[in-house]
MARFI-542330 format. One record per residue (C-alpha): x, y, z. Coordinates in pm, 1 decimal. Layout:
<sites>
east; north; up
X; Y; Z $
...
</sites>
This chain:
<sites>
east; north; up
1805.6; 2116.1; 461.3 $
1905.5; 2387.6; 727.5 $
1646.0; 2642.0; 845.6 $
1811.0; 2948.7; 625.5 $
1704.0; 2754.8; 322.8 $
1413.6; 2565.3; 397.7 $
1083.4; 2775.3; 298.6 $
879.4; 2765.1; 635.4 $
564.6; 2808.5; 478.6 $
539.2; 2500.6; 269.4 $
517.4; 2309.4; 568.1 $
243.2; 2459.3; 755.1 $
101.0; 2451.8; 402.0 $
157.0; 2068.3; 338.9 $
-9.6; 2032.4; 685.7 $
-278.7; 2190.8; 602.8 $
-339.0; 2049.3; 305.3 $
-301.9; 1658.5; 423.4 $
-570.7; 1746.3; 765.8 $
-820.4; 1846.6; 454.0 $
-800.5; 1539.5; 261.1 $
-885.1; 1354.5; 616.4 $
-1151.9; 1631.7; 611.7 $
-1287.5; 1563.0; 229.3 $
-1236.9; 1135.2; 328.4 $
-1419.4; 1145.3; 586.8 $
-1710.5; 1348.2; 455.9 $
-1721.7; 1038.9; 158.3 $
-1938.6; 842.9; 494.2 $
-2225.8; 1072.8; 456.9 $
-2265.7; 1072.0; 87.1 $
-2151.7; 694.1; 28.0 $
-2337.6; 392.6; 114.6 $
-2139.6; 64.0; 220.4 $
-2176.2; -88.3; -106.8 $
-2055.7; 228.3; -289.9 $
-2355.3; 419.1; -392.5 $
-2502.6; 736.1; -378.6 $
-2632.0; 779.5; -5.9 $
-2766.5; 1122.9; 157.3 $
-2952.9; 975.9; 479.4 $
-3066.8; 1335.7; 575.2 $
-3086.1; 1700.4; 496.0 $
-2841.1; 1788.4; 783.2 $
-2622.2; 1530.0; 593.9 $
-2599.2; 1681.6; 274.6 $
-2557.1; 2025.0; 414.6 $
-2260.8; 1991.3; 626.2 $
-2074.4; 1766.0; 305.5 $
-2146.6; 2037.8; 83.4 $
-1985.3; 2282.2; 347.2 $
-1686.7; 2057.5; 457.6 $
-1624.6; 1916.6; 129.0 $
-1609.2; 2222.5; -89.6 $
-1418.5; 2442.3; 118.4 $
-1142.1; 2125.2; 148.1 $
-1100.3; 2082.8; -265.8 $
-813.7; 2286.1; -258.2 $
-633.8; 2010.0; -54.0 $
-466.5; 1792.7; -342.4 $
-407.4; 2115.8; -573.4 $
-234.9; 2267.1; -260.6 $
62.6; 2012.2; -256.4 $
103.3; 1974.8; -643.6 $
150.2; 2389.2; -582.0 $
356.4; 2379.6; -282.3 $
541.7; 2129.0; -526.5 $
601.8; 2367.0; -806.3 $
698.1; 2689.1; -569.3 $
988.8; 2452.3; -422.6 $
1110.6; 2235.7; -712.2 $
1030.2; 2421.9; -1069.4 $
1256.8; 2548.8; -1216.1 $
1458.8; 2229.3; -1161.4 $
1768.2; 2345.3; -1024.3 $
1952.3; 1990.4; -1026.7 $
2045.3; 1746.1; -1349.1 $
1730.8; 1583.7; -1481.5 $
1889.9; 1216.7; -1284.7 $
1930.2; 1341.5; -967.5 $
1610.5; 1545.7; -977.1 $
1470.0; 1176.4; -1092.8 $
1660.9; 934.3; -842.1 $
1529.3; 1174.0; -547.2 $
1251.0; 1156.8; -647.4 $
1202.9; 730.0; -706.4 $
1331.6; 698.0; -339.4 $
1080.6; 967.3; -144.8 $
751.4; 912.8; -368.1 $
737.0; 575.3; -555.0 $
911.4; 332.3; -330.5 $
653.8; 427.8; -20.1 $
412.6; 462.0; -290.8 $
449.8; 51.0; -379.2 $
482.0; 2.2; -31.4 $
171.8; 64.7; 72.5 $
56.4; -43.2; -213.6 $
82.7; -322.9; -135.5 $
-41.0; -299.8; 176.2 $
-381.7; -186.2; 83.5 $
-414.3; -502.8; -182.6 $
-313.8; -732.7; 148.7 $
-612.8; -504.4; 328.5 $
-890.7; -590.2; 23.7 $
-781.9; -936.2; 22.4 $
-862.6; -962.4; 410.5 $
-1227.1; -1115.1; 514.1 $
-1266.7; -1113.2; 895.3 $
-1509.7; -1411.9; 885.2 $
-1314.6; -1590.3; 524.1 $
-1000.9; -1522.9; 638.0 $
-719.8; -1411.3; 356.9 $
-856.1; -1462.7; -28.9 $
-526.3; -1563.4; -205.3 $
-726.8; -1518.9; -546.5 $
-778.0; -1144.5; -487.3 $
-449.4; -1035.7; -327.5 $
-320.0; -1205.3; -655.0 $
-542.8; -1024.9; -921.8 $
-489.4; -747.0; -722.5 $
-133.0; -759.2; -754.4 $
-108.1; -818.4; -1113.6 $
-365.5; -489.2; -1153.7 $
-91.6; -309.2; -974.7 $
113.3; -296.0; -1302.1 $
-87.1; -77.6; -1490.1 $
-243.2; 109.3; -1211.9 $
-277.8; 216.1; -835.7 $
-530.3; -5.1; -612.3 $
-867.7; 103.6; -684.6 $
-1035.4; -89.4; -393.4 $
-925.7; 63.3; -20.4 $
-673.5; 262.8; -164.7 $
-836.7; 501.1; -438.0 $
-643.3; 822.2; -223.2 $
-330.7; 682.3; -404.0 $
-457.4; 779.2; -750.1 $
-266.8; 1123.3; -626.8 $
69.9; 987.8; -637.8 $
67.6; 871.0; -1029.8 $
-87.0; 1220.6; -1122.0 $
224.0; 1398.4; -922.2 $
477.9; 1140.9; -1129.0 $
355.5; 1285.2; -1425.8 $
360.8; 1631.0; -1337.0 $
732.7; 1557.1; -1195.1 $
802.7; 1415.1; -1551.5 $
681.3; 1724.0; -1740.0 $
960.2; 1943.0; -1503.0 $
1217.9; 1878.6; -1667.4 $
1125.2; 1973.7; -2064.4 $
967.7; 2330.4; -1889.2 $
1189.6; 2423.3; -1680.3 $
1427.5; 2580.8; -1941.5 $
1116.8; 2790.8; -2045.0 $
1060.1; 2863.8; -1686.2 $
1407.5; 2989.7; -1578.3 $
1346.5; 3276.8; -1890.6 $
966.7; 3327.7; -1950.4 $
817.2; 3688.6; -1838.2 $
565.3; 3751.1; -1633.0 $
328.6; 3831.5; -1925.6 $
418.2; 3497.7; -2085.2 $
335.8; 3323.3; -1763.6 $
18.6; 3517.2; -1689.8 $
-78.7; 3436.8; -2043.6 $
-72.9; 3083.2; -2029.4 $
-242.8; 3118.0; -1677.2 $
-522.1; 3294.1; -1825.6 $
-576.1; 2975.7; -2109.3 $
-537.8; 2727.0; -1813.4 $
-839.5; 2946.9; -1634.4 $
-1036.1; 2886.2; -1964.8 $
-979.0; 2484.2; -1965.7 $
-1125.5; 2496.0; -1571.6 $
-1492.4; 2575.5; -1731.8 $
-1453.8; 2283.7; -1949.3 $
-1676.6; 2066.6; -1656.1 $
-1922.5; 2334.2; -1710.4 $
-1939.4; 2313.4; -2100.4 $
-1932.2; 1953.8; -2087.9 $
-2251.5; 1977.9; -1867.5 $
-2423.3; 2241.9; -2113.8 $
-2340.4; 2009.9; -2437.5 $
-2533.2; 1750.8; -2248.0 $
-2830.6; 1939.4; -2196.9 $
-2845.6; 2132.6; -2565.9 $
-2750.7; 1848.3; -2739.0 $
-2742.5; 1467.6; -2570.0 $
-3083.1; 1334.2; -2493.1 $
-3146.5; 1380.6; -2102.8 $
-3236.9; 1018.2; -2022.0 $
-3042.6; 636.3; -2021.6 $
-3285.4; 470.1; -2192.9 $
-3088.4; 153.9; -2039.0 $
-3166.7; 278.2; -1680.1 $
-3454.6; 537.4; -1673.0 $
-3162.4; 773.2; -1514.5 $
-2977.1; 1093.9; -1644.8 $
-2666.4; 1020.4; -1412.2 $
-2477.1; 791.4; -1618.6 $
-2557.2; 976.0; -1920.0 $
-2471.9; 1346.3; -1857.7 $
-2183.9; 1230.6; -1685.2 $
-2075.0; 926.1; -1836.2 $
-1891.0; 642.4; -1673.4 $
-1808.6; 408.3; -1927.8 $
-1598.8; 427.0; -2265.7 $
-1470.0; 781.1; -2343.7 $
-1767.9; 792.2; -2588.4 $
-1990.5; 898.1; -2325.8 $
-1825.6; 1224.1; -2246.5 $
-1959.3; 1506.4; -2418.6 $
-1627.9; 1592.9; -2681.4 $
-1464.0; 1911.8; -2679.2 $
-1240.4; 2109.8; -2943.0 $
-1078.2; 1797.5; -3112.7 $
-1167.7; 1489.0; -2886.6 $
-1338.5; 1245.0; -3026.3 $
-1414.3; 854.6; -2990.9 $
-1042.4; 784.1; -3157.7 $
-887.0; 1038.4; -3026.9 $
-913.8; 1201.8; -2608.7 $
-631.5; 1486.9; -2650.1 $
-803.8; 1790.5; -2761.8 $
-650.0; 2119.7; -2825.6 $
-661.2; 2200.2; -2478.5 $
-561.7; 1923.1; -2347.7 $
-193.1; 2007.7; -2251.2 $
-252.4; 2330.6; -2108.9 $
-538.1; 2184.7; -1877.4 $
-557.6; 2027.6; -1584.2 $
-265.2; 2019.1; -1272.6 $
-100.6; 2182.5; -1572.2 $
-206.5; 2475.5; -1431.0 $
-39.4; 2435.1; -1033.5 $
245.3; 2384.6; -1187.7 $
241.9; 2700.4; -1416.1 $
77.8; 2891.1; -1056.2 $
360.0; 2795.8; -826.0 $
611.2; 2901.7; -1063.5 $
407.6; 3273.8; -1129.8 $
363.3; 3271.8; -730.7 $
773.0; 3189.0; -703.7 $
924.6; 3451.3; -970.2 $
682.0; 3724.3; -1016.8 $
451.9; 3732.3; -681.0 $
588.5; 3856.7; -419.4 $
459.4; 3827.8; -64.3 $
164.9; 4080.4; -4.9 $
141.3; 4274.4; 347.1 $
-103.9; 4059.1; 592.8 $
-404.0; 4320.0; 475.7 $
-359.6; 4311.1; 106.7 $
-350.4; 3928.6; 135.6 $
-685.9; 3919.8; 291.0 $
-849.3; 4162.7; 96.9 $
-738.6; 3947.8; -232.4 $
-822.1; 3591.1; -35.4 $
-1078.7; 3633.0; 120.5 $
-1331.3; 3760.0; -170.9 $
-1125.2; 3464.2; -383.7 $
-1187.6; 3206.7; -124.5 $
-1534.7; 3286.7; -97.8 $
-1639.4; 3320.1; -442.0 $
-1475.1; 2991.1; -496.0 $
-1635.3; 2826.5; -204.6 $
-1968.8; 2901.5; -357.6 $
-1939.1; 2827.3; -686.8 $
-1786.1; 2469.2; -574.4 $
-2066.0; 2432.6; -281.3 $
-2368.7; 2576.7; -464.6 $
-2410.4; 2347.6; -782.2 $
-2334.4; 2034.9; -526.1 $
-2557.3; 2076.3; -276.4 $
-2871.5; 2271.0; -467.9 $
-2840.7; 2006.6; -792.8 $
-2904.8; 1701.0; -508.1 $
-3222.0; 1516.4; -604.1 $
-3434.4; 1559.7; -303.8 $
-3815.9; 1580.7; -489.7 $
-3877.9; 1277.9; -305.3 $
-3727.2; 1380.6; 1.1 $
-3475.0; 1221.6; 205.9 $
-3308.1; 989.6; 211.0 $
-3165.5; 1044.8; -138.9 $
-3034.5; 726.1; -322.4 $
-2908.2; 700.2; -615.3 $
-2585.1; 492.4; -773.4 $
-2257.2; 587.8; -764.9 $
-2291.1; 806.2; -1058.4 $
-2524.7; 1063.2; -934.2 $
-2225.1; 1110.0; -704.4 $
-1973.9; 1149.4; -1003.1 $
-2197.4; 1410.1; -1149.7 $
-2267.8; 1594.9; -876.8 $
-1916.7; 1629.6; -785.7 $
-1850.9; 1790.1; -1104.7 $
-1788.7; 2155.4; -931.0 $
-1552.0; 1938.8; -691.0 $
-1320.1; 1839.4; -915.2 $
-958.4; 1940.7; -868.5 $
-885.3; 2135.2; -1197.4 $
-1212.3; 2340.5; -1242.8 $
-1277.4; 2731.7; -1128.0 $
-1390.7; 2734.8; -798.4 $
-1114.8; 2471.0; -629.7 $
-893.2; 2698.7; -805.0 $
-1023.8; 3016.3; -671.0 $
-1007.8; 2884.0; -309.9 $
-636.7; 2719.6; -373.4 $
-495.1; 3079.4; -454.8 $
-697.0; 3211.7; -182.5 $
-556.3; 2907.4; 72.7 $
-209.6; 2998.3; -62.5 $
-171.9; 3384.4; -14.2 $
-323.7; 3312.5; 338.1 $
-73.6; 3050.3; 416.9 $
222.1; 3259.4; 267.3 $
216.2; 3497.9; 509.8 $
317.8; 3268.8; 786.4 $
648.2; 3275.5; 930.6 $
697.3; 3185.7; 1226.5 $
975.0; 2959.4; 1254.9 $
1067.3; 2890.4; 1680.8 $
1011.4; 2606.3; 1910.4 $
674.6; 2476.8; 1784.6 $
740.2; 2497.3; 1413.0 $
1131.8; 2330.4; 1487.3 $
979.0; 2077.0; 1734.7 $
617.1; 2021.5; 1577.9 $
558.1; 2135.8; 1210.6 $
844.0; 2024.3; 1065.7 $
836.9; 1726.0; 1162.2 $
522.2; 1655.0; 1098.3 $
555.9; 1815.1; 735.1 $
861.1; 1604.0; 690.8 $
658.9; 1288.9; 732.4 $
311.9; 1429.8; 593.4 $
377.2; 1152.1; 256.4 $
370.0; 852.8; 478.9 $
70.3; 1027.7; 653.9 $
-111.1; 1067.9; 363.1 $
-38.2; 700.9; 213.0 $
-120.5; 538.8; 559.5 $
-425.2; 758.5; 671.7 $
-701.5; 527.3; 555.8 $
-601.3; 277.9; 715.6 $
-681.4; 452.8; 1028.5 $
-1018.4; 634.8; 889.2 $
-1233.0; 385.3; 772.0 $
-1220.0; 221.8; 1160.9 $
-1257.1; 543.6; 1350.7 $
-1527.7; 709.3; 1073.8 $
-1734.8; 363.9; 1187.7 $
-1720.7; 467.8; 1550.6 $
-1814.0; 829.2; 1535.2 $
-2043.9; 853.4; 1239.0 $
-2327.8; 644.2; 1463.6 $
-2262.6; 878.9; 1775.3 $
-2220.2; 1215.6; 1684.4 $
-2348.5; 1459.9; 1484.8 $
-2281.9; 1479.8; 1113.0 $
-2012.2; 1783.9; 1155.5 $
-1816.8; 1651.4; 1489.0 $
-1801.4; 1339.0; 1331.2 $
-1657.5; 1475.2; 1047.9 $
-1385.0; 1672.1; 1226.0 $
-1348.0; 1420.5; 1524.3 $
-1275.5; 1148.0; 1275.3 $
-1066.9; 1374.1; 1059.4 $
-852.4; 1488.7; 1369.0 $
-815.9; 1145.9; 1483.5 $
-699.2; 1016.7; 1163.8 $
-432.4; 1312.9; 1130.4 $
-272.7; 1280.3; 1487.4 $
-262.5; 882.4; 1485.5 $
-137.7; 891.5; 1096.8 $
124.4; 1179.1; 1177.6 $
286.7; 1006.7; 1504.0 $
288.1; 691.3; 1306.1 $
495.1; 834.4; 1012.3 $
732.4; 993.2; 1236.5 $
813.6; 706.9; 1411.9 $
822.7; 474.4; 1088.0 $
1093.6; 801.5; 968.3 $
1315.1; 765.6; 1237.8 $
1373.6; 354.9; 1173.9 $
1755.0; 371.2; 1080.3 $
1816.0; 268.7; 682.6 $
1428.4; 151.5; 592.8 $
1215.9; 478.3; 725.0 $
1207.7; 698.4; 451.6 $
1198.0; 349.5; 232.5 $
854.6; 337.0; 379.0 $
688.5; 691.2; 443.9 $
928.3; 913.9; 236.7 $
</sites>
């Protein structure tokens, strides 16, 4: 793609986005024990996640936006869109797919556990890795955003504004639906496990579907409510699309004055329930098992109102670069070009270096150190792995 065309941007915006899913990663070694569960060793701790964390959510909705402003409409036949798309995003994807399952099935003092690499790769049929690699759940969801291109994009090319805005407004409704889940537990579901003396796994419940509080048609036969295909990345589709064909690019100070009050209203209504909902009666440390985590993170998650606050706030920032000389030609693109493989690749390189800083630095340089680290080792690595004649983009996109 030559430089008239390509949208100069999306790059600095991909970049941004993959250095704050290091960020958000390497935050998950102050909340996380080594066996998985619920771990705040301090106060200091659980204030600096709840400040990194939340103001990095907007990472993954970022690139499924960045995404829909370059791609939707589709402007190419359905199998071409389709073809492109199995060579840049699911070949790397199995790639290191694989080489995550050959990572779990590696014991330094065992040595290689044939039984697990196999299990593991018969598990890879019907979904991603869940052990080493759980960053690669991202890669399915963007498939089946992908797949929903094609059937909209006809509506796309000749819906109005007001028709877009309208169905914008209903996805902004489904983003509460966390926070009504959460109230139907407390009205109406009793507010202890009797099975474990907890509320966690209750309010938000990690088992069958039956656990989750149902909403407007869901049930224990059925989990598509009315909402539920106007809901979720839904939405970042629908955004980049309203953001490509109806929004155009705001002078520097009208961007601020709309971002910044956006970013930091959404910063504190993702923050705030996190941090002030943390059981600390006790004091710390604060145990708990994994899903105190899960329901704490509830303002976290990618599709509710505050991550999507702070994505549109993130975007109408980013949109107003364009600077496009020396250092975007020789360093940005580059790295944006290889930013996939970066992303696939970068735990590989986190989990070592979060295990050397987190005992010798403070919670937040850790955080960033380790998060810098794993960007500029993961990036150069991609690059390289790009430039190997026939194979590269076989392995990092």
């Amino acid at each position: 793609m030559d430089n008239v065309k390509r949208i100069v941007f999306l790059d600095y915006l991909r970049l941004i986005a993959c250095f704050m899913v290091m960020l958000v990663h390497a935050c998950e070694g102050f909340y996380f024990d080594a066996e998985g569960n619920t771990f705040f060793a301090s106060l200091d701790d659980a204030r600096w996640v709840s400040i990194i964390d939340s103001a990095c959510r907007a990472s993954v909705p970022l690139f499924v936006l960045a995404s829909s402003f370059l791609l939707f409409p589709l402007t190419k036949p359905t199998g071409e869109f389709f073809k492109r798309r199995f060579v840049r995003i699911v070949v790397p994807f199995l790639v290191f797919s694989l080489v995550y399952i050959g990572w779990n099935a590696v014991d330094f003092q065992a040595g290689f556990a044939a039984t697990t690499f196999v299990g593991d790769l018969k598990k890879l049929c019907f979904n991603f890795p869940l052990d080493r690699a759980g960053h690669l759940w991202f890669v399915p969801m963007l498939l089946g955003v992908y797949l929903a291109m094609p059937l909209l994009s006809p509506w796309a090319e000749k819906a109005s504004e007001k028709e877009v805005r309208g169905w914008l407004c209903l996805w902004f409704f489904t983003t509460l639906f966390p926070f009504f889940r959460k109230l139907w537990s407390f009205l109406f579901a009793s507010a202890v496990d009797p099975a474990s003396g907890t509320y966690w796994s209750h309010l938000y419940g990690l088992g069958d579907f039956g656990n989750i509080p149902f909403l407007w048609g869901e049930c224990g036969w059925n989990g598509f409510g009315m909402f539920h295909y106007v809901s979720g990345f839904f939405g970042y589709l629908l955004l980049g699309l309203w953001f490509r064909k109806f929004a155009p690019q705001l002078p520097l100070k009208k961007a601020l004055a709309w971002a910044l009050p956006l970013g930091l209203v959404g910063w504190a209504i993702v923050a705030g329930p996190f941090f002030f909902r943390i059981p600390d009666a006790a004091g710390y440390p604060v145990k708990g098992p994994y899903a105190l985590a899960v329901d704490l993170e509830m303002t976290w998650e990618f599709c509710t109102f505050g991550v999507a606050l702070a994505t549109i706030a993130i975007f109408l920032l980013v949109r107003q670069i364009t600077a496009a000389g020396a250092f975007y030609e020789k360093v940005v693109r580059p790295l944006s070009e290889a930013s996939y493989g970066t992303y696939l690749m970068h735990m590989l390189i986190l989990t070592p270096v979060l295990g050397l800083c987190k005992p010798h630095l403070p919670t937040p340089a850790a955080i960033v150190l380790t998060a810098a680290t794993t960007f500029a080792g993961a990036s150069v690595i991609s690059v390289c792995v790009r430039k190997i004649p026939k194979i590269g983009t076989y392995i990092c996109g």
